[in-house]
PLY file of the C-alpha trace (Angstrom):
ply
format ascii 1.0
element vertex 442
property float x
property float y
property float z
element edge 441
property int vertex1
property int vertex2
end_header
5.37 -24.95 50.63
6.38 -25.40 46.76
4.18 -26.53 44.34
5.22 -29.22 42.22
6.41 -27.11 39.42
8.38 -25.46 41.59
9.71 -29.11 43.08
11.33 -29.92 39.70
13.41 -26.97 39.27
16.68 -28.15 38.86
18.50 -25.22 37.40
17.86 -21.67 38.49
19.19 -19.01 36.85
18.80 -15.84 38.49
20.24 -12.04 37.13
23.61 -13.72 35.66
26.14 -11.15 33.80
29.81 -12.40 32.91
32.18 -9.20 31.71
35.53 -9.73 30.12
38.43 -7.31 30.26
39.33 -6.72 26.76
42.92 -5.88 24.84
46.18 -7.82 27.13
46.16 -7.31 30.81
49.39 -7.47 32.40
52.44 -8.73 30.88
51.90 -12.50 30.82
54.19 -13.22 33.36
55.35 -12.11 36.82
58.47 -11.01 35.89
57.58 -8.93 33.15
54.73 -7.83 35.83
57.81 -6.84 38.59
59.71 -5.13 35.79
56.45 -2.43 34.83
55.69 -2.20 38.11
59.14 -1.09 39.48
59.54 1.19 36.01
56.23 2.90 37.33
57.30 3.43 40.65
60.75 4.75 39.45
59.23 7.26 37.25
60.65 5.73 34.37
59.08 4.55 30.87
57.54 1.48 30.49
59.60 -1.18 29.59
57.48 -3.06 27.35
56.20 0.51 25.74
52.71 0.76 26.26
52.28 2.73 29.40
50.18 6.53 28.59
49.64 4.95 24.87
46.27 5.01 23.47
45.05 1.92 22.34
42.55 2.79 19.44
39.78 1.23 21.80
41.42 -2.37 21.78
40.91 -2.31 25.50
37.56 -2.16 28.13
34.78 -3.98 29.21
32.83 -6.75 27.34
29.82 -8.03 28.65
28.93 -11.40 27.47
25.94 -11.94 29.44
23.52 -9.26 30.50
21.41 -10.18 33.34
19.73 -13.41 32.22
17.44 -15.56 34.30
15.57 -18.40 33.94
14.78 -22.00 35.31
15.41 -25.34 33.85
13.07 -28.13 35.15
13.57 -31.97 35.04
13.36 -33.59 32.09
13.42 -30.90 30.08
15.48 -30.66 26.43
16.07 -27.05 26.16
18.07 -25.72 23.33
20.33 -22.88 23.40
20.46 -20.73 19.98
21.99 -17.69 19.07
24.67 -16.14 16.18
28.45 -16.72 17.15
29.21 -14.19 19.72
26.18 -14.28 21.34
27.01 -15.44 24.35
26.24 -18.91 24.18
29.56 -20.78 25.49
30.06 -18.57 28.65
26.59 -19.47 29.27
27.34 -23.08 29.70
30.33 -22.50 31.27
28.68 -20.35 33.73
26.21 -23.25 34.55
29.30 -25.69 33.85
31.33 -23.97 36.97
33.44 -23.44 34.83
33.75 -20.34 35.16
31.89 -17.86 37.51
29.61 -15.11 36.59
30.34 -11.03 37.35
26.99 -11.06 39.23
23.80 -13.00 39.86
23.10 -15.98 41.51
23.10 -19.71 40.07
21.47 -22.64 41.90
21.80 -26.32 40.45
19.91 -29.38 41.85
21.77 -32.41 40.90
25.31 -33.48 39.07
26.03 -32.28 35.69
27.92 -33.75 33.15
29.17 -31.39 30.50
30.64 -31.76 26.96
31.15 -28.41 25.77
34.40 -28.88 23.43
36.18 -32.10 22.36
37.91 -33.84 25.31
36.45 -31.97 28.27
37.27 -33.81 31.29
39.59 -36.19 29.43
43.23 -36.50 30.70
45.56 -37.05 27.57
47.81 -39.13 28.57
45.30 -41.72 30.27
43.69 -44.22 28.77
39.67 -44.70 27.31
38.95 -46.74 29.62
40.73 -44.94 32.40
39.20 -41.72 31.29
35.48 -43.51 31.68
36.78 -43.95 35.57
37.80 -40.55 35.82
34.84 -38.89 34.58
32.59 -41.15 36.83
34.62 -40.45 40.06
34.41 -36.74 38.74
30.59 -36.85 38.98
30.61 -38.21 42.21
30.03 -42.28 41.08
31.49 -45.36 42.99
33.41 -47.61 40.55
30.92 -50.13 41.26
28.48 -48.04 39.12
30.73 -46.90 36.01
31.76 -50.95 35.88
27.68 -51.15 35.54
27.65 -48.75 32.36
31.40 -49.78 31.01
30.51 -51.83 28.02
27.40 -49.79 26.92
30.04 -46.99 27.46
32.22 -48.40 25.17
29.80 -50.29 22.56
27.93 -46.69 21.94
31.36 -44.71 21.13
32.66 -47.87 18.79
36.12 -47.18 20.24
36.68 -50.65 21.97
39.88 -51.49 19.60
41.41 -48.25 21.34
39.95 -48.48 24.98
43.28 -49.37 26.53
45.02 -46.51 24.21
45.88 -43.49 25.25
43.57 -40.72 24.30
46.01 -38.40 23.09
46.67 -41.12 20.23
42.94 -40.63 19.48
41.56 -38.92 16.51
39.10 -35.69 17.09
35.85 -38.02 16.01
37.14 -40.50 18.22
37.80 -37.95 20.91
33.90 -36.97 20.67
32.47 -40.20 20.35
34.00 -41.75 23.80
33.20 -38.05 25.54
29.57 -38.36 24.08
28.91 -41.55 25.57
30.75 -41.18 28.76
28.58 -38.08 29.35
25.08 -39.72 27.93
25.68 -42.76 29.91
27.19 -42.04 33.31
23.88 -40.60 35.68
24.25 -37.46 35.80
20.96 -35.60 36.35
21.83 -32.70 33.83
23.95 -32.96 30.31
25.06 -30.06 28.92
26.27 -30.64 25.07
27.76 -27.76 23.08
28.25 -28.01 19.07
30.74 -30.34 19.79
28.62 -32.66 17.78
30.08 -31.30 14.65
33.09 -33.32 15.16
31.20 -36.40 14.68
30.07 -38.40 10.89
26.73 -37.93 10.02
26.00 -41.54 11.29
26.67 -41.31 14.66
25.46 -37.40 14.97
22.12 -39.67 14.14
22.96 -42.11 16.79
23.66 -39.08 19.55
20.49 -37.34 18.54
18.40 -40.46 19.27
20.13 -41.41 22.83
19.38 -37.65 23.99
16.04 -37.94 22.60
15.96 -41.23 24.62
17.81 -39.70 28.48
15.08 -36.40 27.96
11.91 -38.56 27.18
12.46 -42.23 29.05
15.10 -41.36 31.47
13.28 -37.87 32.95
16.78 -36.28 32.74
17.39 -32.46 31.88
19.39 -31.59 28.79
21.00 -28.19 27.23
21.63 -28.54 23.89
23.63 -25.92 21.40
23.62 -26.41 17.86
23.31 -23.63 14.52
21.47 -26.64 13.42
17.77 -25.42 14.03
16.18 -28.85 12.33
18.54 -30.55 15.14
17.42 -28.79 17.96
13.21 -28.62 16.59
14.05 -32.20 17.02
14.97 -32.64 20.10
13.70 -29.90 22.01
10.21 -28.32 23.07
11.60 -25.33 24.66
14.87 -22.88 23.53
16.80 -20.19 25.06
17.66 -17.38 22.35
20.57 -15.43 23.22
21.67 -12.09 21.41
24.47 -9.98 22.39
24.16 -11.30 25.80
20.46 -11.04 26.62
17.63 -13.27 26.37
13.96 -13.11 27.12
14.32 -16.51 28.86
12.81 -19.70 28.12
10.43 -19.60 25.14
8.74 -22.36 22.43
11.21 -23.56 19.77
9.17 -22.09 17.20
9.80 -18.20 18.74
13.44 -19.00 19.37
13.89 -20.46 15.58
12.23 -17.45 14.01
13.70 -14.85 16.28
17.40 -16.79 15.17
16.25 -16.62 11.49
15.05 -13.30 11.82
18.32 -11.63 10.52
18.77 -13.71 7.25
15.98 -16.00 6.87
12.28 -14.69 8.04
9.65 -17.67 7.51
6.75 -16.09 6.20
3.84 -18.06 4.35
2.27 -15.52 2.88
3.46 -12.95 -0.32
0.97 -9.76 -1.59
2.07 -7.64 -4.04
2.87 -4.15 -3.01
3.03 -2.68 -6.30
0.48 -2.05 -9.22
1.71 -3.80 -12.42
3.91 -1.62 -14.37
2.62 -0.12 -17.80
2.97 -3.24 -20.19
3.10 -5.73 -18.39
1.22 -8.54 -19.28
0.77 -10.99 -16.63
1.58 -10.20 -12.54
1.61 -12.36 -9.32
-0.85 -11.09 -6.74
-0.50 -13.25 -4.24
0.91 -16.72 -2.88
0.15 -18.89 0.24
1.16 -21.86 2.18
-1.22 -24.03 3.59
-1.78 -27.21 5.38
-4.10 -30.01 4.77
-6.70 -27.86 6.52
-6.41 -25.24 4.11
-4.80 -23.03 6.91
-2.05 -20.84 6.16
0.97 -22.62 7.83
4.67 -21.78 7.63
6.44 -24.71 9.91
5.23 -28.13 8.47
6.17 -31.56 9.61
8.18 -33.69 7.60
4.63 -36.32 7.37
2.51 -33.01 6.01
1.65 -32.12 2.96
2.26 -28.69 1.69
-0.14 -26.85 -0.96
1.60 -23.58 -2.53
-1.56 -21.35 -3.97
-0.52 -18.88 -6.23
-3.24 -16.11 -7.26
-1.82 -14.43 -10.54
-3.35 -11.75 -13.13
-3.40 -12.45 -16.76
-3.65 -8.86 -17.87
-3.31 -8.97 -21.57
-4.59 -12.30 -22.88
-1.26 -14.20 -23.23
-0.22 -17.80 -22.92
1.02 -17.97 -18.85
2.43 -20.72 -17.13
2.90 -20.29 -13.32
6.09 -22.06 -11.57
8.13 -21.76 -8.83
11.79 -22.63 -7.44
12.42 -24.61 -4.06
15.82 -23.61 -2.33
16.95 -25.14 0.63
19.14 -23.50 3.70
22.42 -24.64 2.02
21.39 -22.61 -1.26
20.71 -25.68 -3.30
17.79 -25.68 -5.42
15.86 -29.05 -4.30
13.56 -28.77 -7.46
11.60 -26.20 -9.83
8.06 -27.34 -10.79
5.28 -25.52 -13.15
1.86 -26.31 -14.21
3.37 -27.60 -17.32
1.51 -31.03 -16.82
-2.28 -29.61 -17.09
-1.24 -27.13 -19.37
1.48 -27.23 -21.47
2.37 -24.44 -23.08
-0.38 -22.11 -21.05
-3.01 -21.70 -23.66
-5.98 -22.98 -21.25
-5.36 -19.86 -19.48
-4.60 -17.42 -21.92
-8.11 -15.79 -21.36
-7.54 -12.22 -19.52
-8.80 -12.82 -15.94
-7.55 -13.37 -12.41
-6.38 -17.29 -11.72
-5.39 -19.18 -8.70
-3.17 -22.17 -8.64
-2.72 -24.63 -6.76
0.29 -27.38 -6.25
0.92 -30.01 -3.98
3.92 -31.18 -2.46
3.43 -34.26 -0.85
4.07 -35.16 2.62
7.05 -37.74 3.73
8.67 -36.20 0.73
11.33 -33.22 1.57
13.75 -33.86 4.46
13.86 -31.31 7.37
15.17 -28.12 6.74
14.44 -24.16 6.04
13.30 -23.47 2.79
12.61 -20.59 0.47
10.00 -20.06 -2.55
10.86 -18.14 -5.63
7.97 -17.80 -8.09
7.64 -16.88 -11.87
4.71 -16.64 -14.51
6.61 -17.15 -17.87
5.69 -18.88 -20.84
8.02 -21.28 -22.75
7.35 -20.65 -26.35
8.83 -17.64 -27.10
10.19 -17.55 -24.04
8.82 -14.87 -22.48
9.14 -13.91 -18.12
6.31 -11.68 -17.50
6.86 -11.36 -13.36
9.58 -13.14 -10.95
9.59 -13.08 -6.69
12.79 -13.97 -5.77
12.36 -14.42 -2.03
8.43 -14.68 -1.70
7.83 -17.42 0.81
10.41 -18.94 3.65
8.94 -22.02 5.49
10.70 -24.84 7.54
10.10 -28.50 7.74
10.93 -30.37 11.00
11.20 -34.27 11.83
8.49 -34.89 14.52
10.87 -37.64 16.17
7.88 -40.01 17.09
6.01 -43.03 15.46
5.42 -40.57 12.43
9.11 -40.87 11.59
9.09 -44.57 11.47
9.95 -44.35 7.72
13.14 -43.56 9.04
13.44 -46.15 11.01
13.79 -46.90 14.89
16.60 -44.61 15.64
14.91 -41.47 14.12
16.94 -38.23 13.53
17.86 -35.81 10.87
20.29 -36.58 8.51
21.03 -32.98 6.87
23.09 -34.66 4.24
20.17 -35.52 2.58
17.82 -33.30 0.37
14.66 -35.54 -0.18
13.59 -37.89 2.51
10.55 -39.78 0.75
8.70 -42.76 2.71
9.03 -45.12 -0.54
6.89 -47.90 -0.62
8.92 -51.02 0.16
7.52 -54.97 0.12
9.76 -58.22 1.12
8.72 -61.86 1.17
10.38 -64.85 2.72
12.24 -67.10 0.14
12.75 -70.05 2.66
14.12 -71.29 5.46
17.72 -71.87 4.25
20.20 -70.33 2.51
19.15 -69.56 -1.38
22.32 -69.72 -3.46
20.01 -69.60 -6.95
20.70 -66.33 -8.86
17.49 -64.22 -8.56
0 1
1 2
2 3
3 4
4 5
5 6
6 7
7 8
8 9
9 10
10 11
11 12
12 13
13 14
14 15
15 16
16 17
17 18
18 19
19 20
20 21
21 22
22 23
23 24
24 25
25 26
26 27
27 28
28 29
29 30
30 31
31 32
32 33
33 34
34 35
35 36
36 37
37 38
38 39
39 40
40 41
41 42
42 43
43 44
44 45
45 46
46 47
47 48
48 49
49 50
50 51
51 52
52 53
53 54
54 55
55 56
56 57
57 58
58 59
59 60
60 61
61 62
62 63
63 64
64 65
65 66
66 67
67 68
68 69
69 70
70 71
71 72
72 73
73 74
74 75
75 76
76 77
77 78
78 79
79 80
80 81
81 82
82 83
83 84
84 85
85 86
86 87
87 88
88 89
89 90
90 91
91 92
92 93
93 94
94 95
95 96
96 97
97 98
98 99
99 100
100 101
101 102
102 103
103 104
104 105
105 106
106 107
107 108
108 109
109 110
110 111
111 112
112 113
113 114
114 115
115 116
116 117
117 118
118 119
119 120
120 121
121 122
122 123
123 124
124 125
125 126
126 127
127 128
128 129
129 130
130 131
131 132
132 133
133 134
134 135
135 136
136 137
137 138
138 139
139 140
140 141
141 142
142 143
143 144
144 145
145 146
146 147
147 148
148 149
149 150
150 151
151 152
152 153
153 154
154 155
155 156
156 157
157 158
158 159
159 160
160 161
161 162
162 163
163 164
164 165
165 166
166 167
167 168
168 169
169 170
170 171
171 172
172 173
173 174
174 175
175 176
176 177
177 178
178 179
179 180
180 181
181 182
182 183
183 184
184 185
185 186
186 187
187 188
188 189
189 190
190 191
191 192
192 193
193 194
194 195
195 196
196 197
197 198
198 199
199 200
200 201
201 202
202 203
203 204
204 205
205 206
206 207
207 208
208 209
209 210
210 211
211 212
212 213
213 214
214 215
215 216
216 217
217 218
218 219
219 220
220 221
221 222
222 223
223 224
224 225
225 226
226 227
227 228
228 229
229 230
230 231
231 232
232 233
233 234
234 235
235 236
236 237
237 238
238 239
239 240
240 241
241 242
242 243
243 244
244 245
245 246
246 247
247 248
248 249
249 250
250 251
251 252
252 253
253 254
254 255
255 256
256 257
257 258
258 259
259 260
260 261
261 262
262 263
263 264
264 265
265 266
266 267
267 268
268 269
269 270
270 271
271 272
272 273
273 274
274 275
275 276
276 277
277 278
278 279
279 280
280 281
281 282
282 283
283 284
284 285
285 286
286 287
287 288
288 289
289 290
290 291
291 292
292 293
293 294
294 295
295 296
296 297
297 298
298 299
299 300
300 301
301 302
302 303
303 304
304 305
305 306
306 307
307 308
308 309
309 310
310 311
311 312
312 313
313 314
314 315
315 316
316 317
317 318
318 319
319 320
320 321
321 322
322 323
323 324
324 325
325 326
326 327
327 328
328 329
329 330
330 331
331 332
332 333
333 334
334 335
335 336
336 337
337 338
338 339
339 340
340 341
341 342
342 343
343 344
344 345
345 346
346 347
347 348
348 349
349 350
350 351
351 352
352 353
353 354
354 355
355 356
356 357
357 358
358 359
359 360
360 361
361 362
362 363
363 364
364 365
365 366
366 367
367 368
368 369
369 370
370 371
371 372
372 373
373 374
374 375
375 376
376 377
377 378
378 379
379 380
380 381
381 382
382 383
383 384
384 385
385 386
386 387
387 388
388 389
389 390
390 391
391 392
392 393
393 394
394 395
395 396
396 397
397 398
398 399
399 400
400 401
401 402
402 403
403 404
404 405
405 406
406 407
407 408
408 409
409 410
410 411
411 412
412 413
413 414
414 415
415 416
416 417
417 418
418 419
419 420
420 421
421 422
422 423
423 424
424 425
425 426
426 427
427 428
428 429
429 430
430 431
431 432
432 433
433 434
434 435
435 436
436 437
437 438
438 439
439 440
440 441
């Protein structure tokens, strides 16, 4: 008998490998086929002039997926990450049917609805609202039951001007928006959502993020998600799939799969040591740095609610005036801000006293939006301006939107607007005026 994990499998994944032929195979036509073929058998040279060529290694085998298993239960949010190339997109297709997979076995437990470029499913020359009735006859529902979910349908993708339009007429957003909300809408037991999010503004990226957040957590419904956006998918999901060159160690916490994706460019690490002895002359050196949380824990994932303290331990080796600072950078390569210790100390005499020193900075919670960050530091001193020791590089951390009541600064439909570098939970106060309209000028 199955337990009840077991119960609420609904996709297993078991030993799946896709290969691709690589370089042109065939002709491209059956003719062209007929003509190579009867060349062949005639002893004669190819007509199209490739036959006993070498191809400099153009053509072979590519395997996009290399025996990758795991199991998707309901009500999951699972994200899917990985570099382009990685084998991402044949891995939805694969579960998609799409497409079918070299070997391996793949079992699904319900009706899947999949958006995994703009228009899937859509018929061009149909219109929006015809398309909706496709889609839901497609996914096995009566008409009675996509008449149920019509107007939501419509109201969520803001496309009711152009319902009775042919798609084709229809823009790319506008192309995304009525796919999105025909596949979040129409009860299907597993969505499966590609970057095709991209497509969308920043507005109603917010607005999809919040009704997935909303079919995983209320609805009990199973979602794949693919995104390069890893505040996006810390978001959403729990759980992520990492994929490189075609392999994966199968389902593991967001946290693993977001380092193991950042690994090759951007390695969060909360702690910096020196590795090197200061060099003869030099008159002040950093020795160390940490993040930590309000616990005074080192910590290099914070939530967007948490405050952050930077504590930077730093030699003052010959007696001179030192001010400790430090660059913030976020993923984009814009520098969010550079702070010192300028305002207890202004030009660095307190600590001009040979001796070892720690400092210590804040940066308040509710303050910094979600996003990957990195830490360069610097001991200088502004008058002469003197740099006694720079770490580019020292500390990577990340900041992630908890998606709960803790977002509520936010407001109700919390998400992560990447457009934005701070995110700060200003204090705000209203009053009531009256009970009519106040035409006075304030």
């Amino acid at each position: 008998m199955l337990n009840a994990n077991q119960m609420s499998v609904v996709v297993r994944v078991e030993n799946i490998s896709k290969k691709y032929q690589l370089g042109k195979i065939g002709t491209q036509s059956l003719k062209g086929d007929l003509q190579r073929w009867w060349a062949r058998k005639r002893g004669k040279e190819d007509p199209f002039g490739t036959i006993g060529k070498e191809d400099s290694g153009r053509h072979g085998e590519f395997w996009a997926l290399k025996d990758v298993s795991f199991d998707l239960h309901q009500g999951e949010a699972i994200g899917i990450i990985g570099k382009n190339g990685a084998g991402k997109s044949t891995l939805l297709k694969i579960l998609s049917r799409i497409t079918l997979p070299t070997t391996g076995r793949l079992r699904v437990k319900g009706r899947i609805a999949s958006l995994l470029e703009v228009g899937t499913g859509f018929n061009p020359d149909l219109t929006g609202r015809e398309n909706i009735f496709l889609n839901g006859a497609i996914l096995g529902m009566s008409k009675r039951e996509v008449q149920r979910k019509f107007d939501e349908i419509v109201d969520f993708s803001g496309v009711a001007q152009f319902v009775d339009t042919p798609v084709k007429r229809y823009s790319s957003g506008m192309y995304v928006r009525l796919a999105f909300a025909v596949a979040a809408h129409l009860e299907s037991e597993i969505l499966i959502l590609d970057e095709v999010l991209a497509v969308g503004d920043a507005e109603f990226q917010k607005k999809c993020l919040g009704k997935m957040d909303d079919v995983a957590k209320r609805q009990g419904r199973t979602i794949l998600f693919v995104s390069h956006s890893m505040t996006s998918v810390q978001s959403l999901c729990n759980k992520a799939i990492f994929l490189k060159k075609g392999c994966t160690p199968g389902i593991i916490s967001v946290r693993e799969a977001v380092d193991a994706y950042l690994g090759g460019d951007f390695k969060i690490q909360g702690y910096y040591k020196a590795t090197a002895e200061a060099s003869a002359g030099q008159q002040a050196q950093i020795l160390e740095a940490k993040l930590l949380n309000a616990s005074g824990n080192l910590s290099e994932q914070f939530a967007t609610f948490e405050d952050i303290l930077l504590q930077i331990k730093w030699w003052n080796i010959s007696g001179v005036k030192v001010i400790p600072n430090f660059m913030l950078v976020n993923r984009q390569g814009i520098t969010v801000m550079i702070a010192s210790d300028a305002p207890i100390d202004w030009d660095g005499s307190k600590k001009r006293e040979p001796g070892t020193y720690v400092s210590t900075v804040k940066i308040p919670g509710n303050f910094l939006n979600a996003n990957d960050f990195t830490i360069h530091l610097a001991l200088d001193c502004g008058s002469p301006r003197v740099c006694y020791d720079v770490q580019l590089d020292a500390l990577h951390f990340s900041i992630y939107d908890p998606m709960d009541e803790r977002s509520l600064a936010r407001g109700e439909l919390v998400s992560v607007r990447e457009d934005a570098i701070l995110w700060p939970a200003l204090e705000w106060n209203y009053e009531k005026l009256s009970g009519i309209l106040v035409e006075n000028n304030l």
